[in-house]
LOLOTOR-14215 format. One record per residue (C-alpha): x, y, z; residue number from 1; residue in one letter. Coordinates in steps of 0.001 Angstrom, whole numbers, m for minus. Each point is the difference from the previous one (the first is absolute). Example, Ala and Ser with C-alpha at 12.3 -4.5 7.8 and 13.67 -1.06 7.14 Angstrom:
# LOLOTOR-14215
[rec [12300 m4500 7800] 1 "A"]
[rec [1370 3440 m660] 2 "S"]
//
This chain:
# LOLOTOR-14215
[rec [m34194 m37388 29947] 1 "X"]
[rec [90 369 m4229] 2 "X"]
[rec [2845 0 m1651] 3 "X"]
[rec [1063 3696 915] 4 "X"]
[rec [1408 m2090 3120] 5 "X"]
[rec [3785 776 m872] 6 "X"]
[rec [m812 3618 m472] 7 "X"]
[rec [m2038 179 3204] 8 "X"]
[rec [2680 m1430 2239] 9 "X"]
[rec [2588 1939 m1265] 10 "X"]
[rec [m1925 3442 601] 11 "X"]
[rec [m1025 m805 2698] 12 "X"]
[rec [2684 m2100 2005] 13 "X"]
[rec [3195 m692 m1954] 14 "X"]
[rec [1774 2310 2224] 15 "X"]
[rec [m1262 m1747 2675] 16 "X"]
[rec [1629 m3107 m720] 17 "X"]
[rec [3095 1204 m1077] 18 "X"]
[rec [637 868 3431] 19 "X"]
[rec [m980 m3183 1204] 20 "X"]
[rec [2934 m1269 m2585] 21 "X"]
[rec [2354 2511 1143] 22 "X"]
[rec [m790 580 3759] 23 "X"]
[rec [m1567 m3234 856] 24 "X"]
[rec [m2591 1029 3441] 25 "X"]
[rec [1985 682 3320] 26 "X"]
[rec [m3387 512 2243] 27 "X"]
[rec [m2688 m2068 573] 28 "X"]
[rec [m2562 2217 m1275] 29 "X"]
[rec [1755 144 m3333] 30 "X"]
[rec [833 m3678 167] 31 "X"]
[rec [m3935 m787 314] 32 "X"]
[rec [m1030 2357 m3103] 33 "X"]
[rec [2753 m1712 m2115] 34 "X"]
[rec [m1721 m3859 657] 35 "X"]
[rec [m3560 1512 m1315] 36 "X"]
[rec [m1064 m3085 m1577] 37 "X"]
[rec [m402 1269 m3678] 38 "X"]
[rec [809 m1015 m3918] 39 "X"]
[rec [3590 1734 m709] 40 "X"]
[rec [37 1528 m3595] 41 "X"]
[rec [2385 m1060 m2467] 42 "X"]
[rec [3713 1852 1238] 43 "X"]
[rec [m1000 556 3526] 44 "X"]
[rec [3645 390 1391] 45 "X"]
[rec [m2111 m3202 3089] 46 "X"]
[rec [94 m2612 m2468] 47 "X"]
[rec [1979 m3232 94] 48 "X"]
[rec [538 m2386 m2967] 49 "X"]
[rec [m647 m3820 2166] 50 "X"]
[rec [m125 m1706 m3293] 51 "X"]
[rec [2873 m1880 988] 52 "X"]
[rec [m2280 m1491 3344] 53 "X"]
[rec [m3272 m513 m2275] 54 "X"]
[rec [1416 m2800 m2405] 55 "X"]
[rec [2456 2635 m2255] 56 "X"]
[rec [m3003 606 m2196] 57 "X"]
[rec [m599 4139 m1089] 58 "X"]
[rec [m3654 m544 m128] 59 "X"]
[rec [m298 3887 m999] 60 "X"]
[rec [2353 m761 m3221] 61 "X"]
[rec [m1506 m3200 m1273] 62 "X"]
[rec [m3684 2032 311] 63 "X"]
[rec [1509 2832 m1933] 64 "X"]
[rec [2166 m1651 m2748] 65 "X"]
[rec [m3273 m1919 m1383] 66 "X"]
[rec [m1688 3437 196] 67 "X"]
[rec [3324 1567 m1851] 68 "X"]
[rec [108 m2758 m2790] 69 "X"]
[rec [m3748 m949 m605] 70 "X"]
[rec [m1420 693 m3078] 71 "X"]
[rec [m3370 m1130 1334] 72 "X"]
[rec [m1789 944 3540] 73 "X"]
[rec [1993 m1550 2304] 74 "X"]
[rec [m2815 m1500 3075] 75 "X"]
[rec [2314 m1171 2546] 76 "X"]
[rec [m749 m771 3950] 77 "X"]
[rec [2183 835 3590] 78 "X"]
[rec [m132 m1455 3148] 79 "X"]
[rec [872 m48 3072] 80 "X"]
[rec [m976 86 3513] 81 "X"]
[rec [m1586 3341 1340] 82 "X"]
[rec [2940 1288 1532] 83 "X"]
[rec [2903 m831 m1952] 84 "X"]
[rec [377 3065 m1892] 85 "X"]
[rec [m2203 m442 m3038] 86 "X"]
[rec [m1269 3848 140] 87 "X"]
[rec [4074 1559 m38] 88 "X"]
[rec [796 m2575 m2934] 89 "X"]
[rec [m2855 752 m2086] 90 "X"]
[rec [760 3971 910] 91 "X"]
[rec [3489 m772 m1538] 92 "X"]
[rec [m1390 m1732 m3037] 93 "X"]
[rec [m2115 2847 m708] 94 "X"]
[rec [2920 2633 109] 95 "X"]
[rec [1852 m2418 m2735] 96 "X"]
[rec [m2898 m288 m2195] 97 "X"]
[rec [m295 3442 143] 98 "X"]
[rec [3911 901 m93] 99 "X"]
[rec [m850 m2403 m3350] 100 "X"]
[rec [m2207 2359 m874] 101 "X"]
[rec [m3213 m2145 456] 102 "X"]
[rec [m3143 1861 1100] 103 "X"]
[rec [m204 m1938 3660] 104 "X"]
[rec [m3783 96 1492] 105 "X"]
[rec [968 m1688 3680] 106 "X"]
[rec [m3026 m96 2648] 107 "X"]
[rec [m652 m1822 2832] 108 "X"]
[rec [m3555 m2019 m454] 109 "X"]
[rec [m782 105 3673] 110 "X"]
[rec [m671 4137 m774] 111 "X"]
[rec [m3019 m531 m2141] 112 "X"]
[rec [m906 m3640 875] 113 "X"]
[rec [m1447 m1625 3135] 114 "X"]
[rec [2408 m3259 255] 115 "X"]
[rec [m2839 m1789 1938] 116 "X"]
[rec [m2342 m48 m2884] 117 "X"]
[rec [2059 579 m3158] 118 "X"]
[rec [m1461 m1401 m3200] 119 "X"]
[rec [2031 238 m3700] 120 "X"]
[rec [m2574 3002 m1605] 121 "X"]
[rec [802 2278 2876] 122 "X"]
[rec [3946 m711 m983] 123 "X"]
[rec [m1029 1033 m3757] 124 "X"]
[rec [m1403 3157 1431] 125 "X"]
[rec [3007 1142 1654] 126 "X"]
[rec [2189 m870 m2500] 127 "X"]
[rec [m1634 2402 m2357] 128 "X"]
[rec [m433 2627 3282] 129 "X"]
[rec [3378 154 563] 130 "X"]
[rec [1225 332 m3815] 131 "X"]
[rec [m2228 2759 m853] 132 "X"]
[rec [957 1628 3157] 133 "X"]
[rec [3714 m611 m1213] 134 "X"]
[rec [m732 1623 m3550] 135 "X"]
[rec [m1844 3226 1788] 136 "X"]
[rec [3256 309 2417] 137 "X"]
[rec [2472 m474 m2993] 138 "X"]
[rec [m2182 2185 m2317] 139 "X"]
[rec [m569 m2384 m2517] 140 "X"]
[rec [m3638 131 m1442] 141 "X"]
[rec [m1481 m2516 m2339] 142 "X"]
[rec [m2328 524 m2740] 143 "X"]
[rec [m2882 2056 1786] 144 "X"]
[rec [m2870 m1960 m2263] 145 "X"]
[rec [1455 m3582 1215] 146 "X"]
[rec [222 854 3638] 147 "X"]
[rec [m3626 1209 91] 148 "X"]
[rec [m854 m2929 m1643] 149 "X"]
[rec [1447 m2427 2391] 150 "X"]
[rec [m910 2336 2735] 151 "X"]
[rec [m3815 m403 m1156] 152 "X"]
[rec [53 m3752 m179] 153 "X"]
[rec [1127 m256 3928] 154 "X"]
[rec [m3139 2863 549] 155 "X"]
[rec [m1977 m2142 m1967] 156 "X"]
[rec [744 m3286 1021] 157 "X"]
[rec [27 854 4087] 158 "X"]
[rec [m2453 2871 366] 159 "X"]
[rec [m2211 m26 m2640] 160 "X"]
[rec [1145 3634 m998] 161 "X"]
[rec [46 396 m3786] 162 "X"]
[rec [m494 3641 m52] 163 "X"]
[rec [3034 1602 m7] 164 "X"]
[rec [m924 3834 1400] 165 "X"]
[rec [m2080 m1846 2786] 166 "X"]
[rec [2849 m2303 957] 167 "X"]
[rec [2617 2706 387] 168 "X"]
[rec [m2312 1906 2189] 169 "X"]
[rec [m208 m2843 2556] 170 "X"]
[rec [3181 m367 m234] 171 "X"]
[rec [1074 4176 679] 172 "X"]
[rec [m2778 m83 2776] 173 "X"]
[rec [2003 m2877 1611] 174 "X"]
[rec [3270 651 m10] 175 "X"]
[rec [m815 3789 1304] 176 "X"]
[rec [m2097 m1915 2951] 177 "X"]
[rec [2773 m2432 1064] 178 "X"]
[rec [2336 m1938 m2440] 179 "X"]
[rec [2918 3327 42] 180 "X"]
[rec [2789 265 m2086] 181 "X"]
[rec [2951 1863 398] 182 "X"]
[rec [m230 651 m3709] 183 "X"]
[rec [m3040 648 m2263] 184 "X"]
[rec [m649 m3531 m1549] 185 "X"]
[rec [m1069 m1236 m3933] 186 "X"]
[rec [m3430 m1836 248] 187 "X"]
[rec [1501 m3189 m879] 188 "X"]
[rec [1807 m36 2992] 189 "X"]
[rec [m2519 1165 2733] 190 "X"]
[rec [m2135 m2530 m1687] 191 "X"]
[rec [2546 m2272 289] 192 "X"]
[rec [665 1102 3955] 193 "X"]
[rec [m3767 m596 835] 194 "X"]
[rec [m44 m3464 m1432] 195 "X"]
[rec [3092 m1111 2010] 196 "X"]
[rec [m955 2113 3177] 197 "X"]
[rec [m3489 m2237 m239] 198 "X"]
[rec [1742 m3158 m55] 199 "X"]
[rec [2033 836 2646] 200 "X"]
[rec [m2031 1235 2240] 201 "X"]
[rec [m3343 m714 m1011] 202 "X"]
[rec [m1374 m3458 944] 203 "X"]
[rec [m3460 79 m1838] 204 "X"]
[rec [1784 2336 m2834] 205 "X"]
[rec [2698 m2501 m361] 206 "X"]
[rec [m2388 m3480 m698] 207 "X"]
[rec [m2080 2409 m2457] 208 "X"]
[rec [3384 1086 m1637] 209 "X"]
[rec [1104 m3498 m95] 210 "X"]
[rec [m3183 m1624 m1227] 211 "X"]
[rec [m286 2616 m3276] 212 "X"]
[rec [3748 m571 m1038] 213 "X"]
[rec [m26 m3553 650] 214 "X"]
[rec [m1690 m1162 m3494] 215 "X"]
[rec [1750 2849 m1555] 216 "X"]
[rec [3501 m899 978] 217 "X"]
[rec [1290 m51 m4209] 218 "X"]
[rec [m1379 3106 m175] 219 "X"]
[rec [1945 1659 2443] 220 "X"]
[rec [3303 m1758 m472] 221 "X"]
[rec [m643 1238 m3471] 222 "X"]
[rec [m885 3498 676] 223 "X"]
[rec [3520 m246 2779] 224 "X"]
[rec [1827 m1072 m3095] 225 "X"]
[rec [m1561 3188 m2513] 226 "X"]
[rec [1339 2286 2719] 227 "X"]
[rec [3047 m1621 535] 228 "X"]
[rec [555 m56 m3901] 229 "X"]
[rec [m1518 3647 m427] 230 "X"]
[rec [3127 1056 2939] 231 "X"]
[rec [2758 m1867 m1610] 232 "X"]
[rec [553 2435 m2961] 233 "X"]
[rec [m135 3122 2171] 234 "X"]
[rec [2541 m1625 2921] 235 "X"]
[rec [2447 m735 m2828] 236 "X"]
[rec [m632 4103 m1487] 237 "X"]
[rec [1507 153 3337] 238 "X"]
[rec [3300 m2297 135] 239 "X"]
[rec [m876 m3190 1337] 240 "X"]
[rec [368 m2911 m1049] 241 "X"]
[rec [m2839 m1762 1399] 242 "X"]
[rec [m2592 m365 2875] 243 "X"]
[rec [34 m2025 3290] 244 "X"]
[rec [m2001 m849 2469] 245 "X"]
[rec [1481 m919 3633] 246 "X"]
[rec [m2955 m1287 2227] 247 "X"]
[rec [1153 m14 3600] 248 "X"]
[rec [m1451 m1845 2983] 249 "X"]
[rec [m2336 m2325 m1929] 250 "X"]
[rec [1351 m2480 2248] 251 "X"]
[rec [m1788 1441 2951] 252 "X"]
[rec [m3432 m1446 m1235] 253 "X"]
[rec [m1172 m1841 3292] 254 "X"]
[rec [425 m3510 m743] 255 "X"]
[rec [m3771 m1234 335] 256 "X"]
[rec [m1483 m3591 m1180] 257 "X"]
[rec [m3288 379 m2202] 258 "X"]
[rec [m957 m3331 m451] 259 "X"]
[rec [508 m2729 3152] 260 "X"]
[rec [m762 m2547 m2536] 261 "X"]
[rec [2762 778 m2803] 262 "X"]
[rec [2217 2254 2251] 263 "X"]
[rec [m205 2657 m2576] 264 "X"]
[rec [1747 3033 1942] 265 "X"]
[rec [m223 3699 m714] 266 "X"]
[rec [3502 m207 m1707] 267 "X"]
[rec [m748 m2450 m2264] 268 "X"]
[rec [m3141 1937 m1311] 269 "X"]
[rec [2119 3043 m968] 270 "X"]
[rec [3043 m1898 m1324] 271 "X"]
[rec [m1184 m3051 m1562] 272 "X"]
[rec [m3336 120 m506] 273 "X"]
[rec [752 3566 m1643] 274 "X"]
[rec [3595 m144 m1123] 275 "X"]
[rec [m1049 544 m3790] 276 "X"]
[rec [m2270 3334 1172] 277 "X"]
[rec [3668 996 1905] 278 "X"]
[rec [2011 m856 m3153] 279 "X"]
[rec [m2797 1708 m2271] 280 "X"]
[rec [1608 2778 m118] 281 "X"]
[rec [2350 1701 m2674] 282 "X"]
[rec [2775 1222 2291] 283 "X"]
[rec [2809 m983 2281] 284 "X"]
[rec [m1197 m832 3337] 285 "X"]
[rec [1541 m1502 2786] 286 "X"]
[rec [m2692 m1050 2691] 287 "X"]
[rec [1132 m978 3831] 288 "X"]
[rec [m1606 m3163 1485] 289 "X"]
[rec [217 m2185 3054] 290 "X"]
[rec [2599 m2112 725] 291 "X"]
[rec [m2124 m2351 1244] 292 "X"]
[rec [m1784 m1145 m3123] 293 "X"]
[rec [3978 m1123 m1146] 294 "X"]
[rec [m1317 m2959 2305] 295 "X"]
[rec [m3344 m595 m708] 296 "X"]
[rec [m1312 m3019 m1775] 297 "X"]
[rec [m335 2869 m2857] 298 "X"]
[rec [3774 964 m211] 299 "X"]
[rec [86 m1795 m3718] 300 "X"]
[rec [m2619 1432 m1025] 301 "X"]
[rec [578 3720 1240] 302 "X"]
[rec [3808 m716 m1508] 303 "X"]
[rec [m1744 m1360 m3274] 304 "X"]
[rec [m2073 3350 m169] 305 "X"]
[rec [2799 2165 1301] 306 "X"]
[rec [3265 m1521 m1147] 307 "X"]
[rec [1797 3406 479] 308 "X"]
[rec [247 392 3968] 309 "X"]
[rec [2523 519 2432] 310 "X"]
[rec [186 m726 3435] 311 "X"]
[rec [1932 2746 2795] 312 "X"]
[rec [863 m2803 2444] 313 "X"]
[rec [1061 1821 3537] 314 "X"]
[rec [3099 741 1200] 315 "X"]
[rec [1584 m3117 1542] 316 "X"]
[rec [1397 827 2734] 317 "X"]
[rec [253 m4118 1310] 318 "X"]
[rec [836 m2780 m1754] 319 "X"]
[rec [m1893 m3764 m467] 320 "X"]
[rec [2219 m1403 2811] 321 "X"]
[rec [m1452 3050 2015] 322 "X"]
[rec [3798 1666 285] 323 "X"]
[rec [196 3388 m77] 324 "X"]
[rec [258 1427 m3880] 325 "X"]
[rec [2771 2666 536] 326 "X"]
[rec [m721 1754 m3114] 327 "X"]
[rec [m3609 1042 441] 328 "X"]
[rec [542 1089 3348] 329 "X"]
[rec [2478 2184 m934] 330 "X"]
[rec [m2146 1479 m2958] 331 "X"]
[rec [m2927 975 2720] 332 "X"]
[rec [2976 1392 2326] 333 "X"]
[rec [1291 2050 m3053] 334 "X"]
[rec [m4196 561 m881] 335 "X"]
[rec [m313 1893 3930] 336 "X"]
[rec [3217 1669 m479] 337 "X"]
[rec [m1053 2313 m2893] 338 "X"]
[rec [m2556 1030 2435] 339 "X"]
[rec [1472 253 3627] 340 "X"]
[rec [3383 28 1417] 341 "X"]
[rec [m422 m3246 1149] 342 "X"]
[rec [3332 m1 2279] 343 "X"]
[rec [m1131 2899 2223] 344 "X"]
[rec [m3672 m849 250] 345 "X"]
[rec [m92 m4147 226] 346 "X"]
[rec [2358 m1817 2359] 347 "X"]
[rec [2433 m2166 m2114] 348 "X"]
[rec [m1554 m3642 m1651] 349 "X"]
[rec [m3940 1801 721] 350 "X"]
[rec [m757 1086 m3796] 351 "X"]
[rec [1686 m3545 m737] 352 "X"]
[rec [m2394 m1918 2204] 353 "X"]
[rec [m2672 1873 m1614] 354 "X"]
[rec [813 m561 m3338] 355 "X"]
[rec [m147 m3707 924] 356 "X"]
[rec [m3204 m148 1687] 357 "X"]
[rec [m1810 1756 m2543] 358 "X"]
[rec [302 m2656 m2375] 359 "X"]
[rec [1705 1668 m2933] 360 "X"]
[rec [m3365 2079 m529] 361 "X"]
[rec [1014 3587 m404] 362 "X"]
[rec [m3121 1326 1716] 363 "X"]
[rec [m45 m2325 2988] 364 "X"]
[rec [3858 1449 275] 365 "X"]
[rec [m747 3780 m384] 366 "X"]
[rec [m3000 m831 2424] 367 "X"]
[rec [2184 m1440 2963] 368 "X"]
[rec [2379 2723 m322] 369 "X"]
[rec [m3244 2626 604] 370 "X"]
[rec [m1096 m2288 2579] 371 "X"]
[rec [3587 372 2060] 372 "X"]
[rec [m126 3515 m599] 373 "X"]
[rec [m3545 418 998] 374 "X"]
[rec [1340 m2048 3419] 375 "X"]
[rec [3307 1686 976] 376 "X"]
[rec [m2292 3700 m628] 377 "X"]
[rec [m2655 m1558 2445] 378 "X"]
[rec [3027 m36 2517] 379 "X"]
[rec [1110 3128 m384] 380 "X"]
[rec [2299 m116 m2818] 381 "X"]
[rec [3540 m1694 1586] 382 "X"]
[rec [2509 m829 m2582] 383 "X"]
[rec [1117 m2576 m1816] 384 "X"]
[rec [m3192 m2385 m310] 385 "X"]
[rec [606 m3240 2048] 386 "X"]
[rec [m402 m3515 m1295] 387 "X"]
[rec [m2854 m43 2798] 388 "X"]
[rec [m1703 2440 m1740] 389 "X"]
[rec [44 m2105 m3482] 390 "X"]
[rec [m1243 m3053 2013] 391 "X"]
[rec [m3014 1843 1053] 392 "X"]
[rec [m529 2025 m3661] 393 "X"]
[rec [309 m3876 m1369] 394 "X"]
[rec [m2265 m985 3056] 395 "X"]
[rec [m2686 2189 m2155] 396 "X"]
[rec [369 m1462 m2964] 397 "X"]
[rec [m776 m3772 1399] 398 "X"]
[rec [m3012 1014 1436] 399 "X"]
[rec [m1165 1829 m3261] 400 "X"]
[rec [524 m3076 m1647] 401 "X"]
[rec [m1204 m2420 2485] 402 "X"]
[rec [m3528 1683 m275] 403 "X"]
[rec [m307 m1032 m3505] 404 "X"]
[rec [1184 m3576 149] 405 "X"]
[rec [m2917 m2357 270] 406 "X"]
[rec [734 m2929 2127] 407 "X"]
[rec [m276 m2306 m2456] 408 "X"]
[rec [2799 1358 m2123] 409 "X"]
[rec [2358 m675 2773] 410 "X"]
[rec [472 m4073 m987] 411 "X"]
[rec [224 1199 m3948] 412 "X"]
[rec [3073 2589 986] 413 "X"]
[rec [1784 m2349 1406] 414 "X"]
[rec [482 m2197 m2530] 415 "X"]
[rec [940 3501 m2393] 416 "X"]
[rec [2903 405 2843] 417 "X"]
[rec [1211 m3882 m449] 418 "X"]
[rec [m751 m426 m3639] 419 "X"]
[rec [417 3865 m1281] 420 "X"]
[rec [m2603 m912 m2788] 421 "X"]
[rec [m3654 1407 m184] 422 "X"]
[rec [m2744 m2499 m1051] 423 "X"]
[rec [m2633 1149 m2738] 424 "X"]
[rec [m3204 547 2088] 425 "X"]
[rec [m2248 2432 1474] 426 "X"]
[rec [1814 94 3451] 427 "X"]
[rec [3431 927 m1419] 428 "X"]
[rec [m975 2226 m2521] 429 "X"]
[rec [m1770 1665 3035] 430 "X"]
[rec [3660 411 2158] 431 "X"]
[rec [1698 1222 m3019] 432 "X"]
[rec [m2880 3021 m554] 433 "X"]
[rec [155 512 3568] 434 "X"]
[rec [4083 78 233] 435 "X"]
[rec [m122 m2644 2845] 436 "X"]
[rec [2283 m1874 m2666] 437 "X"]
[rec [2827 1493 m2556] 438 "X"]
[rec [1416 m957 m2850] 439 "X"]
[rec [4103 452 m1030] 440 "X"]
[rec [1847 m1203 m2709] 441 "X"]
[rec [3467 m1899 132] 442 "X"]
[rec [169 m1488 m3577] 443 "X"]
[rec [m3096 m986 923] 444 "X"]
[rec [m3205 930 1700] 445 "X"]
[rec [m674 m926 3631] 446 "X"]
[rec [m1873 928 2944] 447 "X"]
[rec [325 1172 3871] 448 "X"]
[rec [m2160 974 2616] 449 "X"]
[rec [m220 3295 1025] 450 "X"]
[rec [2234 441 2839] 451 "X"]
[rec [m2218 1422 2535] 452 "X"]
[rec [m2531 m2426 m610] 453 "X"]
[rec [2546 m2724 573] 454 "X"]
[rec [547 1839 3443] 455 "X"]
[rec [m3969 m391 854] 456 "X"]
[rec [m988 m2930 3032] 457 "X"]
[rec [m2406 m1557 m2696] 458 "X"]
[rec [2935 m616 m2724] 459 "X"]
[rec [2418 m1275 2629] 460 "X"]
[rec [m2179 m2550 1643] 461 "X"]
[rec [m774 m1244 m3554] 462 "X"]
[rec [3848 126 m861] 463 "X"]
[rec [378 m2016 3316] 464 "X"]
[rec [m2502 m2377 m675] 465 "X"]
[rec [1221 m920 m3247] 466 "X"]
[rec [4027 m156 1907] 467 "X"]
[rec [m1632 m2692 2453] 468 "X"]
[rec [m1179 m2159 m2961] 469 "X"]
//
């Protein structure tokens, strides 16, 4: 998704969701397409402002005002748990900055990069992808001799190619044979396209790739920065103020350690080890990352590299004493409204009981409602949904969870249940990236359990164990 993503939704489905505002669903088969588990774009009629059950803090508005009132590139960080809603309020930044009239280039990473084997170079390389393919779709052109420049060094550099004619001819043959486009492309950019396709897909392509950028990292940030300087003239010919880069779901990089000695993780190679190559370059850019290196021995450090960040905590919808939080349930009651008529379809208190056992996390929430749907269709569609029916959707839940718990987490959760604190270490960093614990805010941070792993045998013979003590 690029940054036409406001423009998209509302061709395509702004109608749509007006009549979700309007005329909530009153059937079940509408109910289920209105709790498709998607990003909402900035003004879909669905979204709910829970601000006021994630610590009061408009994460959205404190990202965009040092955007607004930077004189400088503005590098800043967001996180959260996947989840929470990171996807919608990055969506909504994006329509401000662009409402602000800031040329917006918002992507999700996971669409040109393989999170299991992610590396900083092939982040560089879709950074530059996606903002040439942003220029093309806005019509803005740089100057011709500079892009073939740049576009030589990467043909250079990774192929070998330094003839020109020959290099476009590979390139024409290619894309004709497989790599289609809706629209004819410039060279730059199915050049571009191959490189990042390779990487993606191509395991033996992808260590080649690597190994030839590698000792020519400068280089490239520098020839990033040319084009990025080269665009900057020609976006402001066309009104806007500045450029941005939004870089969603970097914090789905699988959390992998690399060294058993030093405990080096995947994270901390991107982040740390290569926070000035992220920072490198000259343009706001606000770059998601996992909540779980907030509490890592490295959470200094990252913070020392990245003192801009933000955290989305969830939605609390409990409080430290473990009594119910009133005003996040409500906001997820008031978040399934906008899509169903929830007094004809759910039996009075269900969508509340839902709203508590998912946790606070939006998806787990829109999830369970599917899931009751899903199980009042498989018996043949009676009316209203019965609590019943919500025990069994939230019966699926524990056993998704319980399959990823390993049993020695189960002695480590319970003291995050007593204590609500998460220690600095491998294990917890593990449950946070994994969403078997959350984070909230109440003046200050804490931390829960989820709730449906706190329902599994394993966590309450621990829990019990610990009670006997």
């Amino acid at each position: 998704m690029n940054s036409c993503h406001s423009n998209i939704y509302t061709k395509a489905g702004q109608n749509l969701f007006m009549i979700f505002m309007d005329h909530p669903a009153n059937n079940l088969r509408d109910a289920y397409n209105s709790v498709l588990l998607e990003p909402l774009p900035s003004g879909d009629p669905r979204w709910v402002d829970c601000t006021s059950a994630r610590g009061d803090t408009d994460v959205v508005g404190l990202l965009a005002q040092r955007i607004e009132g930077s004189d400088r590139s503005a590098i800043q960080l967001i996180s959260g748990h996947r989840g929470c809603g990171k996807s919608t309020e990055l969506l909504r930044l994006a329509d401000r900055l662009e409402r602000e009239h800031f040329l917006v280039v918002y992507f999700a990473a996971d669409e040109d990069i393989d999170m299991g084997d992610l590396v900083y170079t092939d982040l560089l390389l879709s950074i530059i992808k996606r903002l040439e393919r942003e220029l093309s779709s806005k019509g803005i052109a740089i100057d011709e001799r500079l892009s073939r420049g740049i576009m030589m060094w990467f043909a250079e550099v990774i192929y070998g190619w330094n003839d020109e004619t020959k290099m476009e001819a590979e390139l024409k043959t290619e894309f004709e044979l497989g790599l289609k486009s809706p629209v004819p492309l410039p060279m730059i950019a199915r050049l571009l396209a191959r490189i990042t396709g390779q990487i993606r897909t191509g395991h033996e392509s992808r260590k080649d790739i690597r190994l030839k950028l590698e000792p020519q990292i400068y280089p490239l940030i520098e020839r990033i920065n040319e084009f990025i300087h080269a665009a900057l003239p020609e976006i402001k010919k066309k009104g806007y103020r500045d450029l941005v880069f939004i870089i969603d779901n970097l914090d789905r990089i699988v959390l992998r350690v690399l060294d058993e000695k030093t405990k080096r993780t995947t994270h901390d190679a991107l982040y740390l080890e290569h926070a000035e190559q992220l920072k490198a370059l000259d343009a706001h850019i606000v770059y998601t990352v996992p909540i779980s290196m907030f509490y890592s021995l490295k959470a200094t450090q990252l913070a020392g590299a990245f003192p801009n960040y933000r955290i989305l905590p969830m939605i609390k919808v409990e409080e430290m004493d473990g009594s119910p939080c009133r005003d996040g349930i409500d906001l997820l009651i008031s978040v399934a409204k906008r899509r169903i008529n929830v007094d004809l379809i759910f039996e009075k208190g269900v969508v509340g009981y839902l709203a508590e056992k998912s946790g606070g996390m939006l998806r787990d929430f829109v999830r369970l409602l599917g899931y009751t749907i899903e199980l009042v269709q498989a018996k043949g569609g009676k009316l209203p949904i019965s609590q019943d029916l919500a025990r069994r959707a939230f019966n699926s839940l524990i056993n998704e969870y319980g399959r990823s718990v390993p049993d020695e987490y189960f002695g480590l959760l319970v003291d995050v249940a007593r204590t609500k604190k998460v220690k600095n270490d491998a294990s917890h960093q593990a449950m946070l990236q994994n969403l078997i614990v959350l984070e909230y805010m109440n003046g200050s941070r804490w931390c829960d359990v989820h709730p449906a792993v706190r329902e599994l045998s394993e966590f309450k013979d621990a829990w019990g164990k610990v009670k006997r003590v």
